[in-house]
N, C-alpha and C positions, 0 to 999 in steps of 0.2 A: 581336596583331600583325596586321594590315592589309597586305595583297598589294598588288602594283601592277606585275602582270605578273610578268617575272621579277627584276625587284627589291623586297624587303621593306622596310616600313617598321618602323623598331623605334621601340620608344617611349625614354627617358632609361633608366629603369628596366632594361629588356631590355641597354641597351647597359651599362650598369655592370655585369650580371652576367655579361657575355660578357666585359667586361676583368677584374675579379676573377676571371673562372676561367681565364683567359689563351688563351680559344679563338677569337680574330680577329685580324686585321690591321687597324688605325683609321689610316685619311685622312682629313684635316684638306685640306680643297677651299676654306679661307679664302686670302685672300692672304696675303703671308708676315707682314706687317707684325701681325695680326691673331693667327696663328698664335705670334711672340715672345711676345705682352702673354697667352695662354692658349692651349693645346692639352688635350685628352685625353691622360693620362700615358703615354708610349710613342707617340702619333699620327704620323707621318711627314707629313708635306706635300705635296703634291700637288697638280701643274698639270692644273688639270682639262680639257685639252687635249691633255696630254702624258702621259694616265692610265697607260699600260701601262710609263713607266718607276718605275713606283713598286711594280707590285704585286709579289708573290708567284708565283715559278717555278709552284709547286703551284695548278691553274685550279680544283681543287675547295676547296682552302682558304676559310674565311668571312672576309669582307673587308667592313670595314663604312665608308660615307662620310657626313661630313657638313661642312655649312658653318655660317653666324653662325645663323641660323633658318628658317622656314617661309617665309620671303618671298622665298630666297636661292635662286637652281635649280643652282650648281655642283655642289654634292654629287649631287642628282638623276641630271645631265646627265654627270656622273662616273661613275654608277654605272650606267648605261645602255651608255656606252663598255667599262666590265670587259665586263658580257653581252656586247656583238658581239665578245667578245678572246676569248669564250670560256670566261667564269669560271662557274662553275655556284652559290654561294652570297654573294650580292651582297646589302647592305644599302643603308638610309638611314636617317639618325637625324633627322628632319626639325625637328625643334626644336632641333637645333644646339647651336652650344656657348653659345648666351644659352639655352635649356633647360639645359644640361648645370650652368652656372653657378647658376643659379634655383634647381635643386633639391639644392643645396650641396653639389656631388661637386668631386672635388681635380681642379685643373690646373698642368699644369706650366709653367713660362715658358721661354724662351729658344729 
């Protein structure tokens, strides 16, 4: 797992075991249109502009974001926005959900 400041980067692997053990909150920083056709199971959505009304009361809670892949900066620029709100365990899954797809983990639609 790779730092970048005070947001982590997690690899695919990392973030499937943090949703199988059900210890995060997953924003999905795709646009919404993008979000129907595949999300991470349980991911909420997320205006990466409008980050703080999606997250989590609890500022210590793990909150993990991501967008389509590595070439995408919403998720990034999402999870930079948590830091200055205040949230103290801030992710990025920088291979996104064309990683998350790739490495054949379940998504949900709608």
């Amino acid at each position: 797992m790779a730092t970048n400041g005070p947001v982590r980067e997690l690899s695919v692997e990392a973030v499937a075991e943090l949703l199988r053990a059900g210890d995060a909150v997953f924003l999905d920083a795709n646009p919404a249109s993008r979000h129907k056709r595949g999300h991470l199971p349980g991911a909420v959505l997320v205006d990466p502009g409008a980050v703080g009304e999606a997250l989590p009361e609890d500022r210590t809670a793990p909150v993990v974001f991501y967008c389509r892949d590595r070439s995408c900066g919403a998720a990034p620029a999402a999870a930079r926005r948590a830091v200055k709100l205040g949230f103290t365990d801030v992710g990025v899954m920088p291979d996104g959900i064309q990683g998350w797809v790739a490495a054949g983990l379940p998504v949900e639609t709608g």
